[in-house]
C-alpha positions as CSV (number, residue, x, y, z in Angstrom):
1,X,146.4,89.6,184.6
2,X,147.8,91.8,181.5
3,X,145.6,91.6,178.4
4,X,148.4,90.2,175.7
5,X,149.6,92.2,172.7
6,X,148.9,91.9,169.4
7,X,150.7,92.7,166.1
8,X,146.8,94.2,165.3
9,X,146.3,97.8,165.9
10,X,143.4,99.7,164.5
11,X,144.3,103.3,163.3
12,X,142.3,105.8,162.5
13,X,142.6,108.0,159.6
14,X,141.2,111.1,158.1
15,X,141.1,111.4,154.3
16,X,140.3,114.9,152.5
17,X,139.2,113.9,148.9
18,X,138.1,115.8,145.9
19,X,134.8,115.5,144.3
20,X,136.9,113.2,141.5
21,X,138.5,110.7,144.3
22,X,135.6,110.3,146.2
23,X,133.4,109.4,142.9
24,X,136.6,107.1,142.0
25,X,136.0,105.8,145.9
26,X,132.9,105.0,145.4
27,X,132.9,103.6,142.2
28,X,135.8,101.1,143.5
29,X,133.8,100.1,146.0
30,X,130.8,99.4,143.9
31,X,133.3,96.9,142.3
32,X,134.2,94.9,144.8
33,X,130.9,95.1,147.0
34,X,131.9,97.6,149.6
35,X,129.0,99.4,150.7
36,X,130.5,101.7,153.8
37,X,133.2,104.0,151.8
38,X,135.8,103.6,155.1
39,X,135.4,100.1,154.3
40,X,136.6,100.5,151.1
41,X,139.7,103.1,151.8
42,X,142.0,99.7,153.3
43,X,141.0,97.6,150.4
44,X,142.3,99.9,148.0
45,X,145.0,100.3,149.5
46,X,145.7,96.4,149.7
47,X,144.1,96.3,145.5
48,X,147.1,99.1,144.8
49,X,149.8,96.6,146.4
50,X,148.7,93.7,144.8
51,X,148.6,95.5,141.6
52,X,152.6,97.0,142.2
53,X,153.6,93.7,143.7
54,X,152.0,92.0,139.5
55,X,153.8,95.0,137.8
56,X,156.6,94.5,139.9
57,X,156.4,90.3,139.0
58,X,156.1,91.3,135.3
59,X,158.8,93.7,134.5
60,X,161.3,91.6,136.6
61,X,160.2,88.5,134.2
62,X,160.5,90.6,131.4
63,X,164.1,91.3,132.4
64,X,165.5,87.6,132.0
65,X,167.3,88.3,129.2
66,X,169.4,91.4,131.0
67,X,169.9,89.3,134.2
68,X,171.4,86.2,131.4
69,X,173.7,88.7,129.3
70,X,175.0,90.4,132.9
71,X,175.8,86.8,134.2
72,X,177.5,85.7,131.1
73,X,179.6,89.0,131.5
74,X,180.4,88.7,135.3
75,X,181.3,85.4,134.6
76,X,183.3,85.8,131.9
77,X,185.4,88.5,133.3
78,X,185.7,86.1,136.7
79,X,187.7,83.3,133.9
80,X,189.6,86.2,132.5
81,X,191.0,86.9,136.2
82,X,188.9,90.6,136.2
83,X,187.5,90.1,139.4
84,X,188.6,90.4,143.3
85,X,187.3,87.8,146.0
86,X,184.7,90.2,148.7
87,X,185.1,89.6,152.2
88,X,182.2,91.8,154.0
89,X,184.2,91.5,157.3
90,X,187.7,93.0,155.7
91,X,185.8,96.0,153.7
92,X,186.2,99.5,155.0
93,X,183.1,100.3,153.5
94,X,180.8,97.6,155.3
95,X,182.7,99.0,159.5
C-alpha cells in the first residue's frame, strides 16, 4: 500500500549570514523563546509576513478616502454616458 501525500514537505536550507544578521537572529529568537537558531529562521519568516500582511491592512484602510472620491468619479462619468459596458468574452485583449 502507497504511503499518501501530503501538502507538508520539509526543505532544507542553507543560510550564509553576517556577524550583524546572525546577532539580529539570535536576538529575535531570544524574543520569542526560540532556543535552536534553525528554529527561529521559519518564524521569522512567518513574523515578517504577518507584519506586511498589518502594513499591508493599514495603508489599504488609510486609503478609504481615495477608493470613495474614485467611486464617486467612475460613477459619475457612468450617469454622464462616459463609460462602455465590458464583456471579457468579446475583448481582444482577454483571447
Amino acid at each position: 500500500m502507497a504511503t499518501p501525500k501530503t501538502a507538508i514537505h520539509n526543505n532544507t536550507l542553507t543560510v550564509h549570514l553576517t556577524d550583524e544578521e546572525h546577532a539580529l537572529l539570535e536576538s529575535f529568537a531570544a524574543e520569542q523563546g526560540i532556543k535552536d537558531l534553525a528554529e527561529a529562521v521559519p518564524a521569522m519568516i512567518h513574523e515578517l509576513a504577518r507584519l506586511h500582511d498589518e502594513l499591508w491592512d493599514k495603508q489599504f484602510a488609510a486609503s478609504e478616502n481615495v477608493l470613495d472620491q474614485l467611486a464617486e468619479e467612475t460613477l459619475a462619468e457612468y450617469h454622464a454616458g462616459l463609460t462602455e459596458d465590458f464583456d471579457p468574452d468579446t475583448d481582444p485583449d482577454l483571447q
